[in-house]
PDB file of N, CA, C and O in Angstrom:
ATOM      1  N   UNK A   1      40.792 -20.544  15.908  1.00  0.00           N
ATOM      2  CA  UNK A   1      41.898 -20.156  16.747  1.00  0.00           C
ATOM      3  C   UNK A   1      43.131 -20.935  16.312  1.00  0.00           C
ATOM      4  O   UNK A   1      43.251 -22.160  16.291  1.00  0.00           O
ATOM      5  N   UNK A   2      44.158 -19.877  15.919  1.00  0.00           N
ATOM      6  CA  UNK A   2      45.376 -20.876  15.781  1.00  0.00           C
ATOM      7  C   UNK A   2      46.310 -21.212  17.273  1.00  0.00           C
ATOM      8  O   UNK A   2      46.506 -20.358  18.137  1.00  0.00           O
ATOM      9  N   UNK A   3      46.877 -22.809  17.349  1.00  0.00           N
ATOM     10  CA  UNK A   3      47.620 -22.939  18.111  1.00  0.00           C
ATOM     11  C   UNK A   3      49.197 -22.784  17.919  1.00  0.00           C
ATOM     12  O   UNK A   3      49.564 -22.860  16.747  1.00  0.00           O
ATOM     13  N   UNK A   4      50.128 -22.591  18.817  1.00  0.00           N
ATOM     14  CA  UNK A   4      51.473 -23.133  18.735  1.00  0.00           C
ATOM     15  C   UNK A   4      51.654 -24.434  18.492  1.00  0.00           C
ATOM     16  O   UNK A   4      51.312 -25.330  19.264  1.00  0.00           O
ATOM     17  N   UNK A   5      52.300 -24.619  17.207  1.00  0.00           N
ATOM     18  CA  UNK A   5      52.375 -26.296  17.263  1.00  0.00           C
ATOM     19  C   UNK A   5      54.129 -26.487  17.474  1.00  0.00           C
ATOM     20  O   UNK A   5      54.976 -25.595  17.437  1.00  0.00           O
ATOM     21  N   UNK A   6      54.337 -28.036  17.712  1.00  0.00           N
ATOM     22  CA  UNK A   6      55.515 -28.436  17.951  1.00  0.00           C
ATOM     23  C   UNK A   6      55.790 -29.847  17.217  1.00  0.00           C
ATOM     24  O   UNK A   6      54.968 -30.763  17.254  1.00  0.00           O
ATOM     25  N   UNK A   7      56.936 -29.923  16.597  1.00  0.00           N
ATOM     26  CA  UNK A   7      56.917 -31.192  15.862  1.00  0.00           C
ATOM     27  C   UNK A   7      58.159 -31.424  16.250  1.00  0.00           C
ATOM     28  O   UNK A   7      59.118 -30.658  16.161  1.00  0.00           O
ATOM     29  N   UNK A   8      58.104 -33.172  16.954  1.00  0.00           N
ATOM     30  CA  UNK A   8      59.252 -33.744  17.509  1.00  0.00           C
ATOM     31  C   UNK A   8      59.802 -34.784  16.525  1.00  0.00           C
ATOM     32  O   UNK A   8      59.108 -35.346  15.677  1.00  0.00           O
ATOM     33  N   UNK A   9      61.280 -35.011  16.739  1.00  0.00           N
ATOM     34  CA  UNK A   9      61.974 -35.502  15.628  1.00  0.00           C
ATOM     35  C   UNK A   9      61.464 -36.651  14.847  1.00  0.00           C
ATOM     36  O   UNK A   9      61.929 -37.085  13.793  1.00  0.00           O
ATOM     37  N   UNK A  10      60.460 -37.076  15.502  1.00  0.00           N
ATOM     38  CA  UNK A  10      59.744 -38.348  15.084  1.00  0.00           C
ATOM     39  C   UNK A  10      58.647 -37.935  13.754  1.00  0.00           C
ATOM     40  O   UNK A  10      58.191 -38.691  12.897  1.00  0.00           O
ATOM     41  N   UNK A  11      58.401 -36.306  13.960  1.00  0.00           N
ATOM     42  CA  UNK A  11      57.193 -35.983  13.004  1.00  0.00           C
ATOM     43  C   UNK A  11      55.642 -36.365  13.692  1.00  0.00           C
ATOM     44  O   UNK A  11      54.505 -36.507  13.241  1.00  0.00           O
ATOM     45  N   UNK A  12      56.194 -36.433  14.850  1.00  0.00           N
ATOM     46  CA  UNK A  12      54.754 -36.060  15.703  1.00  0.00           C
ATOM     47  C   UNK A  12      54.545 -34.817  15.917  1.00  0.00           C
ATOM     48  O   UNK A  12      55.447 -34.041  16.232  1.00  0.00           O
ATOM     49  N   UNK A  13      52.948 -34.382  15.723  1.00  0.00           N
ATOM     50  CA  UNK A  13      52.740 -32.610  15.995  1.00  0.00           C
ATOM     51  C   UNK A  13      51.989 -32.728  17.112  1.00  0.00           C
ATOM     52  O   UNK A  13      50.917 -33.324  17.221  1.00  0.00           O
ATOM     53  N   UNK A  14      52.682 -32.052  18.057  1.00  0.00           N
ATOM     54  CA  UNK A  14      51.939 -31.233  19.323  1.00  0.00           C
ATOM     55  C   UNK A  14      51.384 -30.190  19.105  1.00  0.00           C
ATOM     56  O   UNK A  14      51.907 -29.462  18.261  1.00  0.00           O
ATOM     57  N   UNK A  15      50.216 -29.763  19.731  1.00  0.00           N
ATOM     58  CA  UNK A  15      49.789 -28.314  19.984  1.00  0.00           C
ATOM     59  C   UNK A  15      49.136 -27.849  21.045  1.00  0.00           C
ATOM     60  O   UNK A  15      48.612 -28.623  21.846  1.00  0.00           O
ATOM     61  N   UNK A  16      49.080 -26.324  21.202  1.00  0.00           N
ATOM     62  CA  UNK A  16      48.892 -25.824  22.658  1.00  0.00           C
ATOM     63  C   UNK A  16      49.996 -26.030  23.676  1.00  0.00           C
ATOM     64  O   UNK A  16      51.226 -26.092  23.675  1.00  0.00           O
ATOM     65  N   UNK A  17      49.191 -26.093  24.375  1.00  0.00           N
ATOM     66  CA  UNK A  17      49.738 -26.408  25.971  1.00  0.00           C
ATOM     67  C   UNK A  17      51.073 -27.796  25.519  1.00  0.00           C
ATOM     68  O   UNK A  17      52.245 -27.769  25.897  1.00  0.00           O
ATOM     69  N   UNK A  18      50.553 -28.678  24.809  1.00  0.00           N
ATOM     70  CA  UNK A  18      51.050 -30.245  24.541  1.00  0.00           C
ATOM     71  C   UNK A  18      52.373 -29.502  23.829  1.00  0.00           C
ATOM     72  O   UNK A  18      53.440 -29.863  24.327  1.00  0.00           O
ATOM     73  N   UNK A  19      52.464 -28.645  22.880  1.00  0.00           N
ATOM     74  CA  UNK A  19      53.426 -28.115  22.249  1.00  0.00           C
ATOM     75  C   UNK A  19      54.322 -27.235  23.229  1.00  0.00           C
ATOM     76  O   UNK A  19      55.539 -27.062  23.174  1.00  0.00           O
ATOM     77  N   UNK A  20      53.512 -26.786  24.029  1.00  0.00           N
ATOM     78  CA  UNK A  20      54.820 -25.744  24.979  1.00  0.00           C
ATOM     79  C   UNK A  20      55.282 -26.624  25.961  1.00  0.00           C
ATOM     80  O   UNK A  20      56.187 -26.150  26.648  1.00  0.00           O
ATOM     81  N   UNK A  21      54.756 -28.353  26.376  1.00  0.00           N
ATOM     82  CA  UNK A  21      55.275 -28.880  27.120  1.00  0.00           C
ATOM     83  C   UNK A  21      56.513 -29.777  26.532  1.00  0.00           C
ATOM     84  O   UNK A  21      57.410 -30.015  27.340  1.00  0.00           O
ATOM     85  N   UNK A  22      56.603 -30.117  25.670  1.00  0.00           N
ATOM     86  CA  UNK A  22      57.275 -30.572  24.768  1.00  0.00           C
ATOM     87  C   UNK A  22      58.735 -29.750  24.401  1.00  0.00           C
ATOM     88  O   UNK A  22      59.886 -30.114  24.644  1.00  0.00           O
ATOM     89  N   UNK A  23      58.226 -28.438  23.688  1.00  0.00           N
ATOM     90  CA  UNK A  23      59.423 -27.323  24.047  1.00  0.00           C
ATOM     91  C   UNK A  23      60.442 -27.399  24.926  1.00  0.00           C
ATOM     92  O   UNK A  23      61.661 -27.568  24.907  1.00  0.00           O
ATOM     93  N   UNK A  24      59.279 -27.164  25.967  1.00  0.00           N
ATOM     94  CA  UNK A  24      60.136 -27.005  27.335  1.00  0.00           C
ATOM     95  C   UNK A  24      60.805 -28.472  27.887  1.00  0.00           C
ATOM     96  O   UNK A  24      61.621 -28.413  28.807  1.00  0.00           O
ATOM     97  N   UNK A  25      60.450 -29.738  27.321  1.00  0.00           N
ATOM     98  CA  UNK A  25      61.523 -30.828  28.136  1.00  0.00           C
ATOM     99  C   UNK A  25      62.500 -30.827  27.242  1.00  0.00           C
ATOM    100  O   UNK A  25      63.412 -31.638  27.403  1.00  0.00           O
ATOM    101  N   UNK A  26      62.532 -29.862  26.032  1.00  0.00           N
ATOM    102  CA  UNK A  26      64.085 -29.695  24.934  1.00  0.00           C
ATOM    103  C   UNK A  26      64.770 -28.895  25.556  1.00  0.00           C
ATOM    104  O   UNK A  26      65.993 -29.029  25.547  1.00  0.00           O
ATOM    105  N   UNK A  27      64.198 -27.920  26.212  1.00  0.00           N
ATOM    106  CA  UNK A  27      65.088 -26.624  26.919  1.00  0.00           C
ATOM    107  C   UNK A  27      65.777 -26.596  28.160  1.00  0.00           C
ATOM    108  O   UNK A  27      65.157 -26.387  29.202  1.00  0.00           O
ATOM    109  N   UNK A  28      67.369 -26.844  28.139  1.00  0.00           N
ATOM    110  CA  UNK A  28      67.737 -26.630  29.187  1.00  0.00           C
ATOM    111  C   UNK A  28      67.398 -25.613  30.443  1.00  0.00           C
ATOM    112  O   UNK A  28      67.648 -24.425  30.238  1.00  0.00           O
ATOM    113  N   UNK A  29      66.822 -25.999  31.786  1.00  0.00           N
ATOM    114  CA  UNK A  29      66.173 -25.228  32.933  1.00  0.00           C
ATOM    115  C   UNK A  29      64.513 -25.337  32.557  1.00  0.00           C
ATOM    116  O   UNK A  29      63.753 -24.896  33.419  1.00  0.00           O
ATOM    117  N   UNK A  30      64.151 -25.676  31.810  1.00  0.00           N
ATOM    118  CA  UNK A  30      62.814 -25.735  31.666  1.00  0.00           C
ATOM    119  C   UNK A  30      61.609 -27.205  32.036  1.00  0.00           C
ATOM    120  O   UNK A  30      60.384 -27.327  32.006  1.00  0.00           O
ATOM    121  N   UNK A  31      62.754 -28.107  32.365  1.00  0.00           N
ATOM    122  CA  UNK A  31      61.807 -29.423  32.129  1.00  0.00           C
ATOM    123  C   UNK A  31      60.781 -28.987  33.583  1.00  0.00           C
ATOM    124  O   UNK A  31      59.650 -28.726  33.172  1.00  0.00           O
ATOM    125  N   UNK A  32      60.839 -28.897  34.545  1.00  0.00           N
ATOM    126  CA  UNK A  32      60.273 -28.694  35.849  1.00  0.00           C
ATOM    127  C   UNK A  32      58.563 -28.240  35.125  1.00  0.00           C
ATOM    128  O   UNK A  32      57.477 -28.794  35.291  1.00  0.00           O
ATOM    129  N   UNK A  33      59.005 -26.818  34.168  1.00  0.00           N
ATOM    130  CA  UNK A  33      57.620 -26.164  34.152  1.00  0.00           C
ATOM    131  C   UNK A  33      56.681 -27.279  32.868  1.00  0.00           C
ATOM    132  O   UNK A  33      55.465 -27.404  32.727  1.00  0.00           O
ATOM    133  N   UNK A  34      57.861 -27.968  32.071  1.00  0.00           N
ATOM    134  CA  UNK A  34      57.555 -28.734  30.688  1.00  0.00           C
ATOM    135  C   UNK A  34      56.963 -30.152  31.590  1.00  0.00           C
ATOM    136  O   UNK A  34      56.030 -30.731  31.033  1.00  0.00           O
ATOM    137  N   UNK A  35      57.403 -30.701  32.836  1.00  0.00           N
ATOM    138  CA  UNK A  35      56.964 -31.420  33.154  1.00  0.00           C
ATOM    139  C   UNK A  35      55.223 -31.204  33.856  1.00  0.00           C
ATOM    140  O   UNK A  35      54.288 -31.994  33.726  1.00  0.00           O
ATOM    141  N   UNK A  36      55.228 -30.048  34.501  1.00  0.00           N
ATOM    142  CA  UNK A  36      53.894 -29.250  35.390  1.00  0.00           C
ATOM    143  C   UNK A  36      52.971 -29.418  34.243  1.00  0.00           C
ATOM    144  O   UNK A  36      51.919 -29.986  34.538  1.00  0.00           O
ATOM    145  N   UNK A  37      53.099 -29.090  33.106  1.00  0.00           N
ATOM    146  CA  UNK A  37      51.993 -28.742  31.997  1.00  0.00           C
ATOM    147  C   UNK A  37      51.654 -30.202  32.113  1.00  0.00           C
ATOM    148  O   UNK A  37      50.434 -30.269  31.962  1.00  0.00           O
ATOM    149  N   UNK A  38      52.087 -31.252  32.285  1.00  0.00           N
ATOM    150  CA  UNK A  38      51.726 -32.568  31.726  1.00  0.00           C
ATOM    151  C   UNK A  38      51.038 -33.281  32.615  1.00  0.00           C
ATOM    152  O   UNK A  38      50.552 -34.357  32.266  1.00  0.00           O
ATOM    153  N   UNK A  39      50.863 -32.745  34.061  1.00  0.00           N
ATOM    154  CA  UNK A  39      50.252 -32.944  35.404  1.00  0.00           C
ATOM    155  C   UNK A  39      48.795 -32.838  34.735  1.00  0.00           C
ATOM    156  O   UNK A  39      48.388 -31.841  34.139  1.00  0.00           O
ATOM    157  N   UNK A  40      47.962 -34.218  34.961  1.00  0.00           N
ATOM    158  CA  UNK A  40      46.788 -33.588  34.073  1.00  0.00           C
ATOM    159  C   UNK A  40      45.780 -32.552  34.903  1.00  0.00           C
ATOM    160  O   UNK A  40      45.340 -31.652  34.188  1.00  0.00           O
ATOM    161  N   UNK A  41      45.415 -32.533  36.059  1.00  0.00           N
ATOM    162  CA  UNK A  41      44.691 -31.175  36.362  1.00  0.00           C
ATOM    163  C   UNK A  41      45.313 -29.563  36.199  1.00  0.00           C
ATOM    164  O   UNK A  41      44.813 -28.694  35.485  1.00  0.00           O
ATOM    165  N   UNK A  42      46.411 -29.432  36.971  1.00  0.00           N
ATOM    166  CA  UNK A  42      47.406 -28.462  35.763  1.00  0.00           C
ATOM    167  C   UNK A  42      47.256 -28.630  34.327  1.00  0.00           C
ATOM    168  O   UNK A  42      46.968 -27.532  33.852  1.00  0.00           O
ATOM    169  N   UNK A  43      47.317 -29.393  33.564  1.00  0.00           N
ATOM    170  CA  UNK A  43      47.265 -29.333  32.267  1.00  0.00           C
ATOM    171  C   UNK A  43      45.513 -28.966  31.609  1.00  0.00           C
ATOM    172  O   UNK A  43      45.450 -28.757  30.398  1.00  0.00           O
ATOM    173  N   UNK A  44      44.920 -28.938  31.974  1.00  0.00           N
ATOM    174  CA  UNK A  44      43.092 -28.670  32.136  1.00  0.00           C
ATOM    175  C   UNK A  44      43.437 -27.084  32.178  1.00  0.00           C
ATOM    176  O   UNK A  44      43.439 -26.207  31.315  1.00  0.00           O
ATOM    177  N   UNK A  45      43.601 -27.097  32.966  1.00  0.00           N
ATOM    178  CA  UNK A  45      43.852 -25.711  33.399  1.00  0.00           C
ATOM    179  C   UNK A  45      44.717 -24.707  32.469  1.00  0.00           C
ATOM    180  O   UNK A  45      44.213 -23.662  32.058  1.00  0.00           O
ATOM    181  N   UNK A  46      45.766 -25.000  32.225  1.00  0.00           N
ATOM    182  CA  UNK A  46      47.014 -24.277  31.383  1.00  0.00           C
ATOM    183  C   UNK A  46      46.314 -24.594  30.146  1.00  0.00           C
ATOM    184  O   UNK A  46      46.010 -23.619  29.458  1.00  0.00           O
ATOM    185  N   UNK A  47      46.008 -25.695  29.736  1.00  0.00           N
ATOM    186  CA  UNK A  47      44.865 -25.858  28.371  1.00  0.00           C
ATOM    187  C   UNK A  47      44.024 -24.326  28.446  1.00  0.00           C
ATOM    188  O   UNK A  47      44.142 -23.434  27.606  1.00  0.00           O
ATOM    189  N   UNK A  48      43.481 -24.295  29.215  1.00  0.00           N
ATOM    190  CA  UNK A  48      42.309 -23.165  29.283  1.00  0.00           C
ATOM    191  C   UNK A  48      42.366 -21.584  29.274  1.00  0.00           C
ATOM    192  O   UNK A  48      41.504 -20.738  29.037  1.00  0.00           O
ATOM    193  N   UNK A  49      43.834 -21.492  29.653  1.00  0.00           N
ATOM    194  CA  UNK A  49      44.458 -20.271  30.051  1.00  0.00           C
ATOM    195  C   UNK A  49      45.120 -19.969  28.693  1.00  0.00           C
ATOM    196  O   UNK A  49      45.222 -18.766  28.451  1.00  0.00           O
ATOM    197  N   UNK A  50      45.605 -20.842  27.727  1.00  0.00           N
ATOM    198  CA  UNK A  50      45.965 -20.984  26.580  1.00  0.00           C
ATOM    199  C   UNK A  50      45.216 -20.633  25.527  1.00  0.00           C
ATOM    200  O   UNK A  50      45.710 -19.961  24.621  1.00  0.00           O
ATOM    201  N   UNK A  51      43.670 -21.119  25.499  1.00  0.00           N
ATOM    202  CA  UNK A  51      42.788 -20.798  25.160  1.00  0.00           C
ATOM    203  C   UNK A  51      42.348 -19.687  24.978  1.00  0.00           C
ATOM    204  O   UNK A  51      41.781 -19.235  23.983  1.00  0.00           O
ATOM    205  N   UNK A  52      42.632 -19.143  26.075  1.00  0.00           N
ATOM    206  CA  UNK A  52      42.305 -17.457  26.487  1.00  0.00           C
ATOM    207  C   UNK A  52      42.916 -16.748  26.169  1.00  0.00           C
ATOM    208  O   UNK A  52      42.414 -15.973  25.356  1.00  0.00           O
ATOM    209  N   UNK A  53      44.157 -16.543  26.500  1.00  0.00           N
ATOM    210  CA  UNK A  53      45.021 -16.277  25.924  1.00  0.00           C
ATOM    211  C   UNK A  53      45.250 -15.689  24.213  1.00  0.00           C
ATOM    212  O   UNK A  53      45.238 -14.595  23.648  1.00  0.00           O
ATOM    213  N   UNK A  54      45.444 -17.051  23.843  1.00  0.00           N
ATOM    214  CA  UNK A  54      45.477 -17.041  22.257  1.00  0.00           C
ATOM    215  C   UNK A  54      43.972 -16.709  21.672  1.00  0.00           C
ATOM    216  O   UNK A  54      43.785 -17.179  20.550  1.00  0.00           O
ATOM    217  N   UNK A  55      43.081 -16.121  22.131  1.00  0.00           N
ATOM    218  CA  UNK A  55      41.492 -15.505  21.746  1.00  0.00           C
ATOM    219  C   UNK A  55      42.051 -14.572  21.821  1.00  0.00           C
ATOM    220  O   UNK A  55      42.376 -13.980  20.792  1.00  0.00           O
ATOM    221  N   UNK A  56      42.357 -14.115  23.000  1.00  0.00           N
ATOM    222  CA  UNK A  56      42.772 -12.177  23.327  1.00  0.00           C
ATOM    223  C   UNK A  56      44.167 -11.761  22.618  1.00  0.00           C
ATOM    224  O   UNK A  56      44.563 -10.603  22.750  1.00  0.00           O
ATOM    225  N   UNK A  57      44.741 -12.481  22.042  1.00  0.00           N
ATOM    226  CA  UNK A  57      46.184 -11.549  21.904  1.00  0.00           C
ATOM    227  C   UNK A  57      46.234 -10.738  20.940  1.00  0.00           C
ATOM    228  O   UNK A  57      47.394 -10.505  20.601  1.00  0.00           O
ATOM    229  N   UNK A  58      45.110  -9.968  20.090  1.00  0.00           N
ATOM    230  CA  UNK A  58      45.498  -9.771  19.268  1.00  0.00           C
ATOM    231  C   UNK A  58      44.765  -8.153  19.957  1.00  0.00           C
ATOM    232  O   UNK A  58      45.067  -7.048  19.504  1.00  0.00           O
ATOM    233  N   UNK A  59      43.670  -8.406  21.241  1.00  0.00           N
ATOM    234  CA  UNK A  59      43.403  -7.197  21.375  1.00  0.00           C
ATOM    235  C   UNK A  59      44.288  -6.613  22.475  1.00  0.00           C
ATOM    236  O   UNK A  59      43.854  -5.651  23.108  1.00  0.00           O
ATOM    237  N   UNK A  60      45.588  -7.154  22.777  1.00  0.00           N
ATOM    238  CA  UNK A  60      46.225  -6.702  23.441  1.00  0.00           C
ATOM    239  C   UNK A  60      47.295  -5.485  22.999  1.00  0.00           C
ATOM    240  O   UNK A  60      47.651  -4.424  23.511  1.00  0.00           O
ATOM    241  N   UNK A  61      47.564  -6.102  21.962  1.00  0.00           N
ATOM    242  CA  UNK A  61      48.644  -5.239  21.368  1.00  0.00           C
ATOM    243  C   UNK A  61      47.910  -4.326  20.171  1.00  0.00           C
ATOM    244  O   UNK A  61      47.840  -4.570  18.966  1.00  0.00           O
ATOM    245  N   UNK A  62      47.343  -3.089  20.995  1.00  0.00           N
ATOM    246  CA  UNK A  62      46.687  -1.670  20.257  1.00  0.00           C
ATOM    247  C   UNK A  62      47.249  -1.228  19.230  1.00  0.00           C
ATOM    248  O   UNK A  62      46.782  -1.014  18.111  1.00  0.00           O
ATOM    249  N   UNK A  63      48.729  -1.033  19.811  1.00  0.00           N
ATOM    250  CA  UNK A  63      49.663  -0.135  18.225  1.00  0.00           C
ATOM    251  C   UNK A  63      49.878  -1.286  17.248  1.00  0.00           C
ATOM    252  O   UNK A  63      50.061  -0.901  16.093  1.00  0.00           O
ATOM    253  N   UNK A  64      49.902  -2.758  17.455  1.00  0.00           N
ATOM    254  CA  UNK A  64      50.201  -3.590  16.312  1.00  0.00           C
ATOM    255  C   UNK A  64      48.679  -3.740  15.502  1.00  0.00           C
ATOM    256  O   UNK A  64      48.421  -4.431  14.516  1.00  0.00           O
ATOM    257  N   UNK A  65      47.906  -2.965  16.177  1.00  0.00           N
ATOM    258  CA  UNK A  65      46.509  -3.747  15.860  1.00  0.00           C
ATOM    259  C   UNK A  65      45.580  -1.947  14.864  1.00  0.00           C
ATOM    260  O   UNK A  65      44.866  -2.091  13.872  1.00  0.00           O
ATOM    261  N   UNK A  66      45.816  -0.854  15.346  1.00  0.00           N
ATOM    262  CA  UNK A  66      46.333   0.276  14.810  1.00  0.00           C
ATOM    263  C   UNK A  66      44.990   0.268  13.962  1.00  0.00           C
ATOM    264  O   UNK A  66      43.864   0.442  14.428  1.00  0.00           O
ATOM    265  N   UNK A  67      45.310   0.035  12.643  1.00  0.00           N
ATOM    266  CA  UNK A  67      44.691   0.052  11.608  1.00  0.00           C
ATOM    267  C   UNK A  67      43.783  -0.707  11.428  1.00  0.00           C
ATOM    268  O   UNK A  67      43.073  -0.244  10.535  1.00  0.00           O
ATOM    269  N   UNK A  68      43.409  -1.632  11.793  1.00  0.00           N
ATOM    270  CA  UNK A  68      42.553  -2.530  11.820  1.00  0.00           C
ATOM    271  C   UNK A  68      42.438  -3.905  11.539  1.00  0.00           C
ATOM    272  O   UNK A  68      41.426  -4.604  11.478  1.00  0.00           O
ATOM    273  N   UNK A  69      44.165  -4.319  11.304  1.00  0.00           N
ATOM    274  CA  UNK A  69      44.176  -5.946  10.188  1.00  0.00           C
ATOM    275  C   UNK A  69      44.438  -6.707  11.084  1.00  0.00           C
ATOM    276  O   UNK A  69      45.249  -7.576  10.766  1.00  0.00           O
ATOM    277  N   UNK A  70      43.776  -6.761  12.931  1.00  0.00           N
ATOM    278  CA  UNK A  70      44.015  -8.477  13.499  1.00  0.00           C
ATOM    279  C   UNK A  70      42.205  -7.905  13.690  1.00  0.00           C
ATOM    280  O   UNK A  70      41.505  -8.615  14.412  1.00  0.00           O
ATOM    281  N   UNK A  71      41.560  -6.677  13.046  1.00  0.00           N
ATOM    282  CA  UNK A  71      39.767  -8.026  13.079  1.00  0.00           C
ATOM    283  C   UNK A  71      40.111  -8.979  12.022  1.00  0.00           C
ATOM    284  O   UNK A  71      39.069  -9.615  11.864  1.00  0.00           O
ATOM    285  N   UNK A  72      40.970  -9.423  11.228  1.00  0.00           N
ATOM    286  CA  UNK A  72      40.517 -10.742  10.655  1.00  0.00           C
ATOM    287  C   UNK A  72      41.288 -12.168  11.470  1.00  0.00           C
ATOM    288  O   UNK A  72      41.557 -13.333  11.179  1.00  0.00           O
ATOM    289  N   UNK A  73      41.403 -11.425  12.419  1.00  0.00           N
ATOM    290  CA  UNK A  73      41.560 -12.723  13.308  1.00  0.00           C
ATOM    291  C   UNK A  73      40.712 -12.828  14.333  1.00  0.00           C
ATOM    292  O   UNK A  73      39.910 -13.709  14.644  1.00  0.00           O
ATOM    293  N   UNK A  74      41.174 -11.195  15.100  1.00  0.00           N
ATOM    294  CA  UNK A  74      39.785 -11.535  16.461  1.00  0.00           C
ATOM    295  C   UNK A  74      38.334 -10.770  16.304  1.00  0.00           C
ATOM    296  O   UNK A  74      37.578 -10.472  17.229  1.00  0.00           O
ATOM    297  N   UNK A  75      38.056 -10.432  14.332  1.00  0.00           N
ATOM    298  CA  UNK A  75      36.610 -10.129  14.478  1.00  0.00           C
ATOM    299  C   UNK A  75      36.388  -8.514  14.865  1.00  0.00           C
ATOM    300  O   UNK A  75      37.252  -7.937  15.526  1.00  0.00           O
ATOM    301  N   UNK A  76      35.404  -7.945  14.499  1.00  0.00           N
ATOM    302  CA  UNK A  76      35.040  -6.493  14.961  1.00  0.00           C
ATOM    303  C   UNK A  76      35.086  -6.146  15.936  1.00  0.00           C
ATOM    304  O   UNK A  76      34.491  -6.927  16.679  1.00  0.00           O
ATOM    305  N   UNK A  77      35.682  -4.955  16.672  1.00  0.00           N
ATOM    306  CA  UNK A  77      35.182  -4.877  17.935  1.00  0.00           C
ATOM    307  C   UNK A  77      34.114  -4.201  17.996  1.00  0.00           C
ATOM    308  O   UNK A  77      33.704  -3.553  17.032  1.00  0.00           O
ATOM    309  N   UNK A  78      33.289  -4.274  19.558  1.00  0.00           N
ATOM    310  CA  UNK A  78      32.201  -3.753  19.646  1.00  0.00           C
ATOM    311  C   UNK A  78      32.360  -2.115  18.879  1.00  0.00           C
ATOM    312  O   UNK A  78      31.411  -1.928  18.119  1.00  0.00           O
ATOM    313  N   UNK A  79      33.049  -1.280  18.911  1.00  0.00           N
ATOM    314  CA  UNK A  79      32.961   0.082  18.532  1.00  0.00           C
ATOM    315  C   UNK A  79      32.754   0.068  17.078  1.00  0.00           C
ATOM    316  O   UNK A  79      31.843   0.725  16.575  1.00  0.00           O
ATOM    317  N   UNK A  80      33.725  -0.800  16.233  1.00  0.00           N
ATOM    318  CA  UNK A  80      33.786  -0.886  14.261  1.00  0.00           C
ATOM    319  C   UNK A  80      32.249  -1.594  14.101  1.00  0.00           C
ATOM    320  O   UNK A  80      31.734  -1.513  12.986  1.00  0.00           O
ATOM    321  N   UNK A  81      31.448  -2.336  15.261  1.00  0.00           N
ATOM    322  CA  UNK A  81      30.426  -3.201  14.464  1.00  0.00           C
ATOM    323  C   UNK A  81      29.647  -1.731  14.735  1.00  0.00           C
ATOM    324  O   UNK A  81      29.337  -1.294  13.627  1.00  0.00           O
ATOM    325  N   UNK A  82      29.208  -0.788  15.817  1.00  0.00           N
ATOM    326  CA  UNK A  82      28.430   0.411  15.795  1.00  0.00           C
ATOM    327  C   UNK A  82      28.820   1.217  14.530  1.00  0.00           C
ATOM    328  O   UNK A  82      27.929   1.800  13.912  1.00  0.00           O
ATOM    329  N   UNK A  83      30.114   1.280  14.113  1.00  0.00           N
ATOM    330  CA  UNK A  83      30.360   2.427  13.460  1.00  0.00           C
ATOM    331  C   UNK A  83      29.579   1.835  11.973  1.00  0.00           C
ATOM    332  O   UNK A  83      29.217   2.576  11.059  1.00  0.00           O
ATOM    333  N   UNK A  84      29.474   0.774  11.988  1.00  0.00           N
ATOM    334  CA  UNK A  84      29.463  -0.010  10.535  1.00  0.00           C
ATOM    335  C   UNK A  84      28.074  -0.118  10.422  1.00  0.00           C
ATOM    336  O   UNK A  84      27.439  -0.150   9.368  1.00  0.00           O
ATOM    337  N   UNK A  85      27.601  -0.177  11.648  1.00  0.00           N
ATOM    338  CA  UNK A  85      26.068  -0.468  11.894  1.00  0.00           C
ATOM    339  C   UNK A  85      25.165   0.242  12.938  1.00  0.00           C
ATOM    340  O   UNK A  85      24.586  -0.206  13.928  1.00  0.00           O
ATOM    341  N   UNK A  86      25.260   2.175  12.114  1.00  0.00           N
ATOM    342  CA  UNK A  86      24.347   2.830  13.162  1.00  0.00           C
ATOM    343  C   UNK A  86      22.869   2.623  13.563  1.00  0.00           C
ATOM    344  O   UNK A  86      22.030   2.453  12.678  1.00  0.00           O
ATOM    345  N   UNK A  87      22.692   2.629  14.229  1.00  0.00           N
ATOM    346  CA  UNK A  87      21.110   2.764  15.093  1.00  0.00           C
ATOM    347  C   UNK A  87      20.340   3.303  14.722  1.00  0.00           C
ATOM    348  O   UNK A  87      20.204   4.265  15.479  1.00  0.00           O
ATOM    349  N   UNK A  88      19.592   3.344  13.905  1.00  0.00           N
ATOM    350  CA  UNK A  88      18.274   4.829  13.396  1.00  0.00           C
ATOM    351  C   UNK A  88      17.425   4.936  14.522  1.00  0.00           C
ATOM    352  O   UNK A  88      16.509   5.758  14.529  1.00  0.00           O
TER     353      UNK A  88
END
């Protein structure tokens, strides 16, 4: 699984959740939600949702996905592994 990473002027790399919290205390109006991510039971959590997230996104978007070139990210779906592999 790839993450969002973030690299702060120091050449430290964040990623995930750690990277969108980071983002967000650069972004004016954002520190509130950049600060929430860093709450560590919120942050467990938004970790996890992130997780999920970035597993599924590739079967979200059908017309970008069309032809078939994000299974080499999220893998066959159940229908291409039947078609590939009928049942006698």
């Amino acid at each position: 699984m790839r993450l969002m990473q973030a690299v702060d002027p120091n050449g430290k790399v964040w990623s995930g959740v750690d990277a969108w919290a980071r983002i967000g205390q650069a972004l004016p109006g954002w520190k509130l939600i950049a600060w929430l991510l860093l709450v560590p039971g919120f942050h467990l959590v938004a970790g996890q949702i992130y997780a999920w997230v970035a597993r599924n996104r590739y079967r979200w978007n059908r017309e970008l996905c069309a032809d078939g070139s994000c299974t080499l990210h999220s893998g066959p779906s159940h229908s291409d592994t039947e078609r590939s592999h009928p049942h006698n």
